[in-house]
GUKOL-205017 format. One line per 10 residues: number of its first residue (from 1); their letters; for each residue x, y, z of C-alpha. Coordinates in nm, 4 decimals, always signed. Example, Ala and Ser with C-alpha at 12.3 -4.5 7.8 and 13.67 -1.06 7.14 Angstrom:
1 = as = +1.2300:-0.4500:+0.7800 ~ +1.3670:-0.1060:+0.7140
This chain:
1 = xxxxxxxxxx = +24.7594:+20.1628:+19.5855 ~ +24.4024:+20.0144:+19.5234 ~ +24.2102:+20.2953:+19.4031 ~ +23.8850:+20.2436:+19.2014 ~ +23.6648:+20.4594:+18.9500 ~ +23.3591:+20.3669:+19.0712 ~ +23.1520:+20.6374:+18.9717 ~ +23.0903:+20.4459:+18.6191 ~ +22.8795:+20.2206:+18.7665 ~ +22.6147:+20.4354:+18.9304
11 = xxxxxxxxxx = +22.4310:+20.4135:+18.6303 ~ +22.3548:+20.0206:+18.7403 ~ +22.1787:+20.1232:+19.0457 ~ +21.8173:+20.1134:+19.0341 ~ +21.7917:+20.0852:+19.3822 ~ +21.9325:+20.2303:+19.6748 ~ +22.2707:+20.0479:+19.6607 ~ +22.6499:+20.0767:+19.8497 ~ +22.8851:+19.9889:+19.6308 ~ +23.2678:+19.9108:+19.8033
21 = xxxxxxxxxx = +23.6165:+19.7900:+19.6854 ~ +23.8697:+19.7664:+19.8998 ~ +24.2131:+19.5971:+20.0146 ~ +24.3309:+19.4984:+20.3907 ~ +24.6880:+19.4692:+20.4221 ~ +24.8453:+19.2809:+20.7064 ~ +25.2002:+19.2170:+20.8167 ~ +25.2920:+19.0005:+21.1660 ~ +25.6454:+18.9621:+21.2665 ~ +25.7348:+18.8239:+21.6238
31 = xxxxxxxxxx = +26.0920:+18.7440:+21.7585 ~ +26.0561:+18.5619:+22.0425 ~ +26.4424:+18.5373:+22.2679 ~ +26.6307:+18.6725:+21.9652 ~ +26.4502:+18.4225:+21.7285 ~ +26.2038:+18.4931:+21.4594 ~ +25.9431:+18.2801:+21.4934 ~ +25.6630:+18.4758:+21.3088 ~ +25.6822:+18.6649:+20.9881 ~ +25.3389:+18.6844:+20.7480
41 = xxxxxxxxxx = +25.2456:+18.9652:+20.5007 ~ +24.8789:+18.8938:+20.3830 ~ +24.6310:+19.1239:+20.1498 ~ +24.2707:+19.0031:+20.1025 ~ +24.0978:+19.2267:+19.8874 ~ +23.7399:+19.2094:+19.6430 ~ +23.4261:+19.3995:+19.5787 ~ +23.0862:+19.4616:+19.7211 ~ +22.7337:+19.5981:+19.7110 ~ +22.4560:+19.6139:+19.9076
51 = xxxxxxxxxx = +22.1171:+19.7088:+19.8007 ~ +21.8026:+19.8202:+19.9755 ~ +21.4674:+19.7327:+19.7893 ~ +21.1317:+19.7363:+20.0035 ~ +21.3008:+19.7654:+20.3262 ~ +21.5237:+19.4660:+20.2610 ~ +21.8761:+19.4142:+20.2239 ~ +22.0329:+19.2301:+19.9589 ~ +22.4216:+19.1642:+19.9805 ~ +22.6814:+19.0219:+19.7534
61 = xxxxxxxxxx = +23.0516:+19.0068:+19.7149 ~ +23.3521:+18.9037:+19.4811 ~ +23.7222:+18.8635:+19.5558 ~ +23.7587:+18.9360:+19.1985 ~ +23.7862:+19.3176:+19.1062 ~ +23.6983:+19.3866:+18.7724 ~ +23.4637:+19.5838:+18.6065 ~ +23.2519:+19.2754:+18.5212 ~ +23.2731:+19.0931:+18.8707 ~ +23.1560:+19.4686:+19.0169
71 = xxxxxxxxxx = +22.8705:+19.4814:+18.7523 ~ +22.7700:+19.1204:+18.8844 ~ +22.8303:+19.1777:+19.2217 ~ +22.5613:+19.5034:+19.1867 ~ +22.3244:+19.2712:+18.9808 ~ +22.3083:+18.9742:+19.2562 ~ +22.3014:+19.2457:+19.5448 ~ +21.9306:+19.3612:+19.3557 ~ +21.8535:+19.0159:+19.2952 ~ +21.9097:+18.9169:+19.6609
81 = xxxxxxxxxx = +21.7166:+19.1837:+19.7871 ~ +21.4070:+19.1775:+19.5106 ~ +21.4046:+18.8026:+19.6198 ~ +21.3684:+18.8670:+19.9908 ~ +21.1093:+19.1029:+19.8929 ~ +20.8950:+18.8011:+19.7815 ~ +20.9202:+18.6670:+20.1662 ~ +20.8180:+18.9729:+20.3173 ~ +20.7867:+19.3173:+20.1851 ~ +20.9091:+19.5808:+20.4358
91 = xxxxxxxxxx = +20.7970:+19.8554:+20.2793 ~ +20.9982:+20.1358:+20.0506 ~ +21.2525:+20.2829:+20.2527 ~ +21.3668:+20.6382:+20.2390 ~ +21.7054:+20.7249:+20.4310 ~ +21.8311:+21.0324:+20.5503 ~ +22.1386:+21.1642:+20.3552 ~ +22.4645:+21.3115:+20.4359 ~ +22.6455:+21.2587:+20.1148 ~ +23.0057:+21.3238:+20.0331
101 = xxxxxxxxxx = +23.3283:+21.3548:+19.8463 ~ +23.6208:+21.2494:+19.9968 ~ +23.9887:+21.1449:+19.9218 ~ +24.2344:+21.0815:+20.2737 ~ +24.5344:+20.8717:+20.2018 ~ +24.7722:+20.8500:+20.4925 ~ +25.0571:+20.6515:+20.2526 ~ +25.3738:+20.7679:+20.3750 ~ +25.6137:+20.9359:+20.1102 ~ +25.9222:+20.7644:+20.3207
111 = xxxxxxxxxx = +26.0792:+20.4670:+20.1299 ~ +25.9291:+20.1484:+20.2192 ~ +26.0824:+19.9307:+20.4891 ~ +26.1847:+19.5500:+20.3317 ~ +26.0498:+19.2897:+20.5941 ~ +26.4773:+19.2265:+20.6297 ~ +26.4396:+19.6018:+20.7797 ~ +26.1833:+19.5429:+21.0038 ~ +26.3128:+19.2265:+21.1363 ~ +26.6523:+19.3730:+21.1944
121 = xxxxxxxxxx = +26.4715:+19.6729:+21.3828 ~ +26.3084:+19.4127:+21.6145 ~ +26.7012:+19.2632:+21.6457 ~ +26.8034:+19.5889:+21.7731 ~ +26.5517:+19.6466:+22.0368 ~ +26.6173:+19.2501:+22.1433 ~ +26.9933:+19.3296:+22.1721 ~ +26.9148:+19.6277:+22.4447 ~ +26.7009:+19.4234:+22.6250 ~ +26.9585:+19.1257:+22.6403
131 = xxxxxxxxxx = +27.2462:+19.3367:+22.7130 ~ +27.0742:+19.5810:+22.9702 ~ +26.8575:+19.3475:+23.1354 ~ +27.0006:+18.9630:+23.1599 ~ +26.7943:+18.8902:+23.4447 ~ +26.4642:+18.8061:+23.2394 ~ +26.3361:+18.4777:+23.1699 ~ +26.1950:+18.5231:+22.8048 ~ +26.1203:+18.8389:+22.6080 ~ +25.8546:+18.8726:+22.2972
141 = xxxxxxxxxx = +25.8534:+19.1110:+22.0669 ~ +25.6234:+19.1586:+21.7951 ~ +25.5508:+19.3991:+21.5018 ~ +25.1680:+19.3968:+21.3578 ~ +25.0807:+19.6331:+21.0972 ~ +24.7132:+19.6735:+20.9213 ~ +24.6121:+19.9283:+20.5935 ~ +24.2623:+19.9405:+20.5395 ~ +24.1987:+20.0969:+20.1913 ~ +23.8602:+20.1610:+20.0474
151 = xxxxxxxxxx = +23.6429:+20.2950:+19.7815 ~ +23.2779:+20.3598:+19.8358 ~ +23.0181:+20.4984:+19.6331 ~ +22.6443:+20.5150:+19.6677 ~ +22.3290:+20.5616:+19.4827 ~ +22.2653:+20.8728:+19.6895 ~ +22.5396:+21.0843:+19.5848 ~ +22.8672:+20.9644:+19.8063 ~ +23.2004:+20.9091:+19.6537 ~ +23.5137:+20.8456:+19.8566
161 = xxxxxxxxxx = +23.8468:+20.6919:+19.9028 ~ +24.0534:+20.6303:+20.2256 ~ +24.3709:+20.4181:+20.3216 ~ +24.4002:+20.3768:+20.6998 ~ +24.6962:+20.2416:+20.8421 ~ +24.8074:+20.1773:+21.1903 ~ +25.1737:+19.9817:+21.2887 ~ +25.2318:+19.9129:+21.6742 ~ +25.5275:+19.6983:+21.8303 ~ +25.4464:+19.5091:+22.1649
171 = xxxxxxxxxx = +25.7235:+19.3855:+22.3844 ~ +25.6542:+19.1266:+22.6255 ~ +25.9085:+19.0888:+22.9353 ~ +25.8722:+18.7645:+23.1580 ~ +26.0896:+18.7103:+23.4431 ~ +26.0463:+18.4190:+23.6595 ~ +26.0709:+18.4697:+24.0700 ~ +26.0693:+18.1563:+24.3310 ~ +25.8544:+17.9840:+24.0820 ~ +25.6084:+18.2448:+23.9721
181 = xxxxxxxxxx = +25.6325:+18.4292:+23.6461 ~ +25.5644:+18.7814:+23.6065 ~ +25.4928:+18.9435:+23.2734 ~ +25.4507:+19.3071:+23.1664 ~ +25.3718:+19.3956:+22.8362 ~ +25.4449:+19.7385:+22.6898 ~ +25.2962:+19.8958:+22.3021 ~ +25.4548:+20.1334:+22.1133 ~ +25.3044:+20.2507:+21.7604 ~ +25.0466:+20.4995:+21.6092
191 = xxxxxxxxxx = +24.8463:+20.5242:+21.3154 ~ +25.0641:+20.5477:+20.9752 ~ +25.2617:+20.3077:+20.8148 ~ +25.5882:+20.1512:+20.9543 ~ +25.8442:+20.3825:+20.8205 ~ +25.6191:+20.6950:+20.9348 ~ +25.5709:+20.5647:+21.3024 ~ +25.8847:+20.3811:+21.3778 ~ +26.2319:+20.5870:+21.2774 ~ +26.4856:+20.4102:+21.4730
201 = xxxxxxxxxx = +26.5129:+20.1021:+21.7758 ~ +26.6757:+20.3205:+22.0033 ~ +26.3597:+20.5662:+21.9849 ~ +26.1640:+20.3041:+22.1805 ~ +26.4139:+20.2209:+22.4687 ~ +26.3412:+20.4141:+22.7447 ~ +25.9860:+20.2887:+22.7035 ~ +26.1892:+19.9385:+22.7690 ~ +26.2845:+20.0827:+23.0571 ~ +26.0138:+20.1754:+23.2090
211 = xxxxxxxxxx = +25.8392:+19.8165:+23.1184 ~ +26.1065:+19.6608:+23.3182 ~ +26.1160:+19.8723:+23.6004 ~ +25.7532:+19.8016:+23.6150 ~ +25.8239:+19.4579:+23.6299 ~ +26.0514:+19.4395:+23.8681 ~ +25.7467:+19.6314:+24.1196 ~ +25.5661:+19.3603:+23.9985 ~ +25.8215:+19.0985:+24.1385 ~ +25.7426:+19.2639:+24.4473
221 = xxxxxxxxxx = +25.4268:+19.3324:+24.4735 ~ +25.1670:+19.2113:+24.6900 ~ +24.7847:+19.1003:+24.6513 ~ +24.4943:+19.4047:+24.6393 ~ +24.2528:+19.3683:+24.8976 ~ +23.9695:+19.2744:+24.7675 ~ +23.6301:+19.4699:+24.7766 ~ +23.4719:+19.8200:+24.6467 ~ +23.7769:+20.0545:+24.6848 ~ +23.8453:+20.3910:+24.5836
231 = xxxxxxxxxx = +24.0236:+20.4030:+24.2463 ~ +24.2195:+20.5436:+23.9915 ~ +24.2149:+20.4132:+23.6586 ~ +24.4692:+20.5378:+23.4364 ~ +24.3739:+20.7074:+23.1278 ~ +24.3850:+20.3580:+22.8725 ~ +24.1818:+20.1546:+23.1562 ~ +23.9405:+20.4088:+23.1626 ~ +23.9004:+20.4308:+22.7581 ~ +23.8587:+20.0591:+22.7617
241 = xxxxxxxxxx = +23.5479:+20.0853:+23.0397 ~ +23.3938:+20.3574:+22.8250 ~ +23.4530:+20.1746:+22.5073 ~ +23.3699:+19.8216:+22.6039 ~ +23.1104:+19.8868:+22.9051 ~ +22.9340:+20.2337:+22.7916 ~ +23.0212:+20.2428:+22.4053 ~ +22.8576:+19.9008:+22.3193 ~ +22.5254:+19.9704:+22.5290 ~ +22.4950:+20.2886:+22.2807
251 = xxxxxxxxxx = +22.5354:+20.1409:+21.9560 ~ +22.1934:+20.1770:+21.8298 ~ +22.1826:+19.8030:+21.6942 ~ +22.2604:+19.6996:+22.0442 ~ +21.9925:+19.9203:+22.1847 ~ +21.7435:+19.7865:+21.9494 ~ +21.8211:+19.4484:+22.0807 ~ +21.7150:+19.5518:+22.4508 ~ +22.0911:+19.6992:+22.6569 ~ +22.1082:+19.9395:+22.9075
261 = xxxxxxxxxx = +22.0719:+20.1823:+22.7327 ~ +21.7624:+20.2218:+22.5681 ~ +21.5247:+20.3853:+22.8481 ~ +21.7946:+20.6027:+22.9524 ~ +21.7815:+20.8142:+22.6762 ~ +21.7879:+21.1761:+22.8432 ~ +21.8704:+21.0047:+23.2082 ~ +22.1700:+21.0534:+23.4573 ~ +22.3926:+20.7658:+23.4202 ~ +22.7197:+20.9414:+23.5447
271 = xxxxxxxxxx = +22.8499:+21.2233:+23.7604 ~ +22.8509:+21.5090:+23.5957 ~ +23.2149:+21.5620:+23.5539 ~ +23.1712:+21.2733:+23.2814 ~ +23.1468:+21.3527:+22.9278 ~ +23.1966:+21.0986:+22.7079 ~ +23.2342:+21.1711:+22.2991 ~ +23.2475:+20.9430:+21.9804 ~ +23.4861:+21.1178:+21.7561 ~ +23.4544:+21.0733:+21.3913
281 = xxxxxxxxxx = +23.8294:+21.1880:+21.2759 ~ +23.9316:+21.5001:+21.4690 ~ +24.0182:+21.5996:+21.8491 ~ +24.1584:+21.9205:+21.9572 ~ +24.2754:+22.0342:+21.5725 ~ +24.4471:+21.6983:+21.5978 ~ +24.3216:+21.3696:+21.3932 ~ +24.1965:+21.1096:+21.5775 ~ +24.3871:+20.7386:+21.5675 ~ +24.1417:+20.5919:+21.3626
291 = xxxxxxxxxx = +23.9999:+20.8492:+21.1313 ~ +23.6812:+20.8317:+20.9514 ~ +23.6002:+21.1026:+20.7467 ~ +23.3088:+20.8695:+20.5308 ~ +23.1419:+20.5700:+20.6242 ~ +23.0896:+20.2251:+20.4589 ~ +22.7251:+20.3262:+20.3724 ~ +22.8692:+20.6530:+20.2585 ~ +22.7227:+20.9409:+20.5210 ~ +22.9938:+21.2054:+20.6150
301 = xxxxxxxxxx = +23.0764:+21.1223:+20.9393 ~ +23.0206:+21.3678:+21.2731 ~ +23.1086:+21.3602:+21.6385 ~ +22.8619:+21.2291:+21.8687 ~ +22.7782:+21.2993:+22.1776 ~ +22.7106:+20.9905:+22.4121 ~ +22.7364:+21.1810:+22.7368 ~ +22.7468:+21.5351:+22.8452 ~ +22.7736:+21.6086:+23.1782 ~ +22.6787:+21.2625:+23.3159
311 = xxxxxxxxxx = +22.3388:+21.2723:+23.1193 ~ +22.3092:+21.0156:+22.8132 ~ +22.2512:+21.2420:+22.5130 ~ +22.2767:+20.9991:+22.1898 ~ +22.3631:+20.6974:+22.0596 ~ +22.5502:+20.6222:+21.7495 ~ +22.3915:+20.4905:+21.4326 ~ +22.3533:+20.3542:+21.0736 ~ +22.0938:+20.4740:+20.8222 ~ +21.8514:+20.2222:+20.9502
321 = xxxxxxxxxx = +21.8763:+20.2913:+21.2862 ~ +21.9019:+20.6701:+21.2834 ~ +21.5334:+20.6253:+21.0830 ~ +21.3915:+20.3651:+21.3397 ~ +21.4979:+20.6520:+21.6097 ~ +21.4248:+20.9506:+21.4306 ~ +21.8076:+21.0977:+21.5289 ~ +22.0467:+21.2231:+21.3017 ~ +22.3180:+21.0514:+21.0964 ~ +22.6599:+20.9986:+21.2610
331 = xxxxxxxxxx = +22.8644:+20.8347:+21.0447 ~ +22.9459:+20.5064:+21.2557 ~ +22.8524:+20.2193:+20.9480 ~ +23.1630:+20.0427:+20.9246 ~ +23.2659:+19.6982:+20.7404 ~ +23.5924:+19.5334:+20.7970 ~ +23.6838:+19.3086:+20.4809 ~ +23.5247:+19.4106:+20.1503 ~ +23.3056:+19.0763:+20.2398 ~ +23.1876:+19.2138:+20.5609
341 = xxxxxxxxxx = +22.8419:+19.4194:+20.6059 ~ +22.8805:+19.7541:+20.7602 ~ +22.7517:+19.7520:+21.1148 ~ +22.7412:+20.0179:+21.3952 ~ +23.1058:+20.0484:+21.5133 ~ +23.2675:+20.3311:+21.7342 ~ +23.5569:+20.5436:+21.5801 ~ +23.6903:+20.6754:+21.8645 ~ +23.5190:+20.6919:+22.2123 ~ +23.6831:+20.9044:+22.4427
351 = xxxxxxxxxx = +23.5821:+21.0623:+22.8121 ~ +23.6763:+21.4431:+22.7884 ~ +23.9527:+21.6124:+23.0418 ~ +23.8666:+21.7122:+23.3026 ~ +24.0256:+22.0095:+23.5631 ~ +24.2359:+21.7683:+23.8000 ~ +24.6131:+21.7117:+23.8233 ~ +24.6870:+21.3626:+23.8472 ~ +24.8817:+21.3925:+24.1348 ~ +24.6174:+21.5879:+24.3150
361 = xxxxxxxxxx = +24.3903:+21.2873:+24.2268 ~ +24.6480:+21.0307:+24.4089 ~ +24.6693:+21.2662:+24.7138 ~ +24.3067:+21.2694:+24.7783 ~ +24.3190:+20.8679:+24.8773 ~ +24.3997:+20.7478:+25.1919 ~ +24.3412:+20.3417:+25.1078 ~ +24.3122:+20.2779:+24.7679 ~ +24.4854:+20.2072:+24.4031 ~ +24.6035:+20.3152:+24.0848
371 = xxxxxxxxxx = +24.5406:+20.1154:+23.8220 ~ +24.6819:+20.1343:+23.5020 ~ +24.7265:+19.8697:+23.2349 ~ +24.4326:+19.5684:+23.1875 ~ +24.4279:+19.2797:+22.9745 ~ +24.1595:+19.0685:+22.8877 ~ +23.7788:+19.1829:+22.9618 ~ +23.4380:+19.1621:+22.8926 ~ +23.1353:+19.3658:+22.9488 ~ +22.7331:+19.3122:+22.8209
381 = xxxxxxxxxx = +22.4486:+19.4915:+22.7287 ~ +22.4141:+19.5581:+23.0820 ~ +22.6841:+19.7810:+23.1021 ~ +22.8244:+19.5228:+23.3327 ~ +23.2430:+19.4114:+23.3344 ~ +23.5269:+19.2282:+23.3936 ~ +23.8758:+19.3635:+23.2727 ~ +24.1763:+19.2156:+23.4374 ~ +24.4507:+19.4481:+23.5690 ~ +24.7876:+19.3227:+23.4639
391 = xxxxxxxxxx = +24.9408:+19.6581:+23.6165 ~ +24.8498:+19.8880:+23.9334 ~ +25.0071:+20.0121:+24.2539 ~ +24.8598:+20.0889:+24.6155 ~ +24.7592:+20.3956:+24.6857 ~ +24.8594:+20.4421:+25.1076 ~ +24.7888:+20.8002:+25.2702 ~ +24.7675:+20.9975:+24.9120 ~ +25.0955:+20.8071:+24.7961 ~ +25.2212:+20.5542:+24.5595
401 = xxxxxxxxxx = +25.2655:+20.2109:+24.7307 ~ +25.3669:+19.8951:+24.6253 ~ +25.2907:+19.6901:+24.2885 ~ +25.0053:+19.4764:+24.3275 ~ +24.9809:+19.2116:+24.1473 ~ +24.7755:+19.0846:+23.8334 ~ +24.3749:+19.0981:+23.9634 ~ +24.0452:+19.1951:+23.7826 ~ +23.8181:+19.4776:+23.8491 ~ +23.4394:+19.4529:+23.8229
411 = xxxxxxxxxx = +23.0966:+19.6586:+23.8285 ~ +22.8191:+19.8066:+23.6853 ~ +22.9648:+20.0694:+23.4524 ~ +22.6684:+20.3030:+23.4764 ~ +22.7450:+20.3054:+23.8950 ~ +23.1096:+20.3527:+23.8736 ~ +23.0322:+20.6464:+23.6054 ~ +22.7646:+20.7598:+23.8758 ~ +23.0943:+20.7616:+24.1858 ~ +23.3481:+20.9384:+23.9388
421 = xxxxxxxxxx = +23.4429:+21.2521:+24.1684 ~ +23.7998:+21.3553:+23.9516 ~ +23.9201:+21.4113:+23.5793 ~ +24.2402:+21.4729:+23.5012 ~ +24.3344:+21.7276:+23.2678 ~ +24.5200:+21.5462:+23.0169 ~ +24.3902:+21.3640:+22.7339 ~ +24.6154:+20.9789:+22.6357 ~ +24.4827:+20.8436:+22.2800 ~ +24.5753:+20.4554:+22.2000
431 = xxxxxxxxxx = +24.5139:+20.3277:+21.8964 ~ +24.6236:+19.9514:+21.9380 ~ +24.2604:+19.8519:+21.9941 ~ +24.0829:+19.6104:+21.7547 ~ +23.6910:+19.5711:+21.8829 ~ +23.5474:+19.2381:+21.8186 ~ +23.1298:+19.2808:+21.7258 ~ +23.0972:+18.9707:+21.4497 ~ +23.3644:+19.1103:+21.3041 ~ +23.7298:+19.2604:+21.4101
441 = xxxxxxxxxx = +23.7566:+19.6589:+21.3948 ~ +24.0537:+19.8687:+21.4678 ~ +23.8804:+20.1801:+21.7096 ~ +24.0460:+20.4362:+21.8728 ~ +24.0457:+20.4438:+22.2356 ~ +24.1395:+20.7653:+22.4761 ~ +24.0654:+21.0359:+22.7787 ~ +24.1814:+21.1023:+23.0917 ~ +24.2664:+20.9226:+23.4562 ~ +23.9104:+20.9050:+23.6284
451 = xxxxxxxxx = +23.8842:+20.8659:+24.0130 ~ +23.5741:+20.6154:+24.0820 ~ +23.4960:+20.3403:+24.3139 ~ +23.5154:+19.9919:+24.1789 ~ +23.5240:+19.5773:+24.2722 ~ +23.8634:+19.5008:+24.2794 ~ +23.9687:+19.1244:+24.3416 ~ +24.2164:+18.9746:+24.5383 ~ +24.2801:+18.8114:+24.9263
């Protein structure tokens, strides 16, 4: 457990300063056909500050923790900054303030799995797999595990400590027809550590299962027709177009640099069925898979409100930004190795339930598809995508057809918002997601199946 007194050191601040320790924890296993050809436990941890003096930012870090490396550290932060200051001054900056105290460990008080443990649960699941299902050509499985613990305190009155952890296992099933390979790729996991997320192999089987049997559609599918087609998009492809298509155009940073966004503040950009929510650590009385009860620059963090009832209502900010706009705080400064500046980052970005029955949703197409796992993707400050769909089914005369197989999807996410005529009523969380934005985050992903019409690829 890394956990700091940092409140000695206010007394070095003579500017507005962030002062953070913390620790990332990592562990990678993989077994690939029985074999262990991965295992890596890694911990980076240090110290840093950032200081604000005449509207510029001075930042400085040390892998060291100590009390004189943090006393340097604060020194060369106010040094850095009081020299840009010479280059240009900005101005004296005063920030809003949401201070707070705050202390959310989710260490589990189970005895701690040895790396022997873990490998030998991977063994397990490998055995089922081999015994149950012969058939397959290859078969991946992989156990990645990350604890984010921090400290944070700041001249303007905030003083907290978190450890966030999150453990998943992916299995990857490959099986080779009349030359072609098919893969499917299933995750199991939550947020807490190993022993509180994983209790036994044989917990995780029927999830096998249904992998496989998803495969074997697969081996039988056929190619989507190509062209803009009614859709469903499972709950997790839907999170990842309001994450990566809607959720980066409203991070304020983003918007300062010219996306989508910005002159639809206060606009229609979706059907009115669509609400879309940045969560900050609770859902429903239930806490969110990421949780952030404090920020990196140490502002309590709230829910915000990106859409509500297809009209943009907010974006999500930083001290600096939430000054440039004149909106509120919301919590969403976030830095992912003690080296790392905080930037804008979404905590968990969900589109809210809506009143339809999935199956009700799949009855109401006559020539479509259900999609419901992606891969890879990409979207810009546009709000325009590309995901790829490793997983989806025809949809003939309001029922399930075949497999198709692996395609993309693609659109303007502010038009396929705009064509969203369902919600279902059920709400799916996943919190395997790390976002990439300079620098890697883990972000919480969720909502509901949305029907929409969409690009889909194929003959």
């Amino acid at each position: 457990m890394l956990k700091y007194d940092l409140s000695k050191f206010k007394k070095e601040f003579t500017e507005y300063t962030e002062l953070r320790v913390q620790e990332n924890r990592t562990t990678n296993i993989s077994l690939v056909n029985g074999n262990v050809m991965g295992n890596s436990t890694s911990a980076k941890s240090g110290v840093s500050a950032r200081v604000n003096k005449n509207g510029n930012w001075g930042f400085a870090s040390n892998p060291v923790i100590s009390d004189e490396a943090i006393e340097k550290v604060i020194l060369a932060a106010t040094e850095n900054a009081t020299f840009l200051g010479t280059k240009q001054s900005k101005g004296k900056k005063e920030f809003d303030s949401r201070a707070a105290q705050a202390e959310k460990s989710f260490y589990s008080d189970k005895p701690k799995s040895e790396t022997k443990a873990k490998i030998a649960f991977l063994k397990k699941i490998d055995e089922y797999i081999v015994s149950k299902y012969p058939d397959l050509t290859s078969r991946t499985l992989i156990i990645s595990g990350l604890e984010m613990e921090k400290n944070v305190l700041t001249s303007d009155g905030s003083n907290s400590y978190s450890m966030m952890p999150k453990f998943h296992i992916y299995a990857i099933l490959n099986k080779a027809v009349d030359g072609e390979n098919y893969e499917i790729f299933k995750t199991f996991g939550d947020r807490g550590q190993f022993e509180d997320v994983f209790k036994s192999p044989e917990d995780l089987f029927s999830g096998i299962d249904e992998a496989y049997r998803h495969l074997i559609d697969k081996t039988n599918g056929v190619k989507a027709n190509a062209g803009l087609k009614d859709v469903i998009l499972d709950a997790k492809l839907a999170g990842i177009l309001a994450h990566e298509a809607i959720g980066h155009t409203t991070e304020a940073d983003l918007v300062q640099g010219g996306s989508v966004a910005g002159p639809l503040l206060n606009k229609e950009i979706g059907s009115p069925l669509v609400n879309l929510v940045d969560f900050a650590h609770t859902y429903n009385g239930k806490t969110c898979p990421v949780p952030v009860y404090i920020d990196d620059e140490g502002v309590e963090a709230k829910d915000q409100i990106i859409i509500e009832k297809g009209i943009l209502k907010g974006y999500m900010h930083n001290k600096e930004s939430a000054k440039h706009f004149g909106h509120g705080l919301t919590g969403n400064a976030r830095g992912y190795d003690f080296s790392d500046e905080p930037l804008i980052r979404m905590r968990n970005t969900a589109i809210l339930p809506g009143t339809s029955k999935l199956s009700d949703m799949i009855a109401s197409i006559e020539d479509g598809y259900y999609l419901v796992q992606s891969g890879n993707g990409q979207a810009d400050a546009t709000s325009e995508f590309m995901f790829a769909v490793t997983l989806g089914y025809e949809i003939k005369n309001g029922k399930i057809g075949k497999a198709i197989k692996d395609t993309t999807i693609s659109g303007i996410a502010v038009d396929v918002l705009k064509s969203v005529t369902m919600v279902s009523d059920d709400m799916d969380w996943d919190c395997t997601g790390m976002c990439g934005k300079k620098q890697p985050m883990p972000v919480g992903m969720g909502g509901p199946a949305i029907k929409c019409k969409v690009n889909i690829g194929g003959k």
